[in-house]
C-alpha positions in Angstrom: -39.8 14.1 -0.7 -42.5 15.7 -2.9 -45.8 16.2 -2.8 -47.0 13.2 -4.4 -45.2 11.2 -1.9 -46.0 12.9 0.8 -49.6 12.1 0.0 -49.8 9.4 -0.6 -47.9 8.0 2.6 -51.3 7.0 4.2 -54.3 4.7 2.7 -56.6 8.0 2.9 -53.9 10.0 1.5 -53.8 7.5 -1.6 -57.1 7.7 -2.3 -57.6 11.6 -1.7 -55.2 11.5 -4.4 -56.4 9.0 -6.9 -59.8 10.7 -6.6 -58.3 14.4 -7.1 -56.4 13.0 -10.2 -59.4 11.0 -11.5 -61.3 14.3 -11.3 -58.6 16.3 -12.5 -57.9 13.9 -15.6 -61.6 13.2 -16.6 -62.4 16.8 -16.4 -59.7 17.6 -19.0 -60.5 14.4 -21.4 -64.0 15.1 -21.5 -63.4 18.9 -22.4 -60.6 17.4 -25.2 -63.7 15.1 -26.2 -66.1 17.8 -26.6 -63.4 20.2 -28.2 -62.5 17.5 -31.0 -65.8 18.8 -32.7 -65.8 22.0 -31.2 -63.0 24.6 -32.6 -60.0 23.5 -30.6 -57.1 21.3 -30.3 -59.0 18.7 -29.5 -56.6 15.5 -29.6 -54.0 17.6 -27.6 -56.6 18.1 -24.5 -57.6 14.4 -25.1 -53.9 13.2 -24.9 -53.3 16.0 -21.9 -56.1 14.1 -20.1 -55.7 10.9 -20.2 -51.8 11.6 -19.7 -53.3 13.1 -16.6 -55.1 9.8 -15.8 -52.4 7.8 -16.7 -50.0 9.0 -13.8 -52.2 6.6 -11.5 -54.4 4.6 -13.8 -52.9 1.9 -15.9 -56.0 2.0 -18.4 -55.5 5.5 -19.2 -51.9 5.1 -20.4 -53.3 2.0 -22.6 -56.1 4.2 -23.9 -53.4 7.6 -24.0 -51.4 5.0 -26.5 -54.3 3.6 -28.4 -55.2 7.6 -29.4 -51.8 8.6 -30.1 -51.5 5.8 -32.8 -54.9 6.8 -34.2 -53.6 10.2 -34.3 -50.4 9.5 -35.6 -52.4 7.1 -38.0 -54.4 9.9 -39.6 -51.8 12.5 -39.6 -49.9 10.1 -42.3 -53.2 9.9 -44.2 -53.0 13.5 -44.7 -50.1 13.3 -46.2 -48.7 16.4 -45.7 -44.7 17.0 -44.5 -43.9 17.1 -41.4 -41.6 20.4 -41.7 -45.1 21.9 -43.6 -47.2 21.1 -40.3 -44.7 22.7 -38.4 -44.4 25.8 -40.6 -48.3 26.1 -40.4 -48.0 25.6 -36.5 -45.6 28.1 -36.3 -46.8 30.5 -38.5 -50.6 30.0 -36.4 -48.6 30.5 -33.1 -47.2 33.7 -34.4 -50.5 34.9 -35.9 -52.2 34.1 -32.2 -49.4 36.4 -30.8 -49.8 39.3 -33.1 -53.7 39.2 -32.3 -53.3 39.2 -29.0 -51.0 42.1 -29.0 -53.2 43.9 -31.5 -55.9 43.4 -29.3 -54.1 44.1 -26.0 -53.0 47.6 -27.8 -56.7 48.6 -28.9 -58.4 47.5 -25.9 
């Protein structure tokens, strides 16, 4: 039995946890909202979010599938390869590592 399960075995225990993730979920989604125009991967926390919400919420996973096409519908509007997004993901990945290092090393 897992925690989830174990939970939500009682009616209080269902909604202790439908609350926690409703809080948990909303938190992140609203911090993906307000990084999509901040500097930040704001779709990712978006999706993270509602994915989040949609573990217990049927609208989230409707609305987690309504962004995702959006996403997916801009990303072919761009244009751009999918093996050139991944090089410029990896290469940013590798560059975040380095700094980190760098920094770590000069501190």
């Amino acid at each position: 039995m897992n925690l989830r399960s174990f939970i939500k075995r009682s009616k209080a225990g269902n909604l202790a946890w439908r609350i926690f993730i409703g809080v948990l979920g909303g938190t992140i989604t609203v911090l993906g909202a307000i990084a999509l125009v901040a500097p930040g991967p704001g779709v990712l926390i978006l999706l993270a979010g509602l994915g989040i919400l949609a573990s217990e919420f049927a609208w989230a996973s409707r609305a987690m599938n309504k962004t995702k096409s959006m996403a997916q519908t801009a990303a072919d509007k761009v244009g751009i390869p999918t093996w050139i997004k991944y090089l410029i993901f990896a290469g940013a990945a590798l560059f975040s590592i380095f700094a980190i290092i760098y920094y770590q090393m000069h501190k």
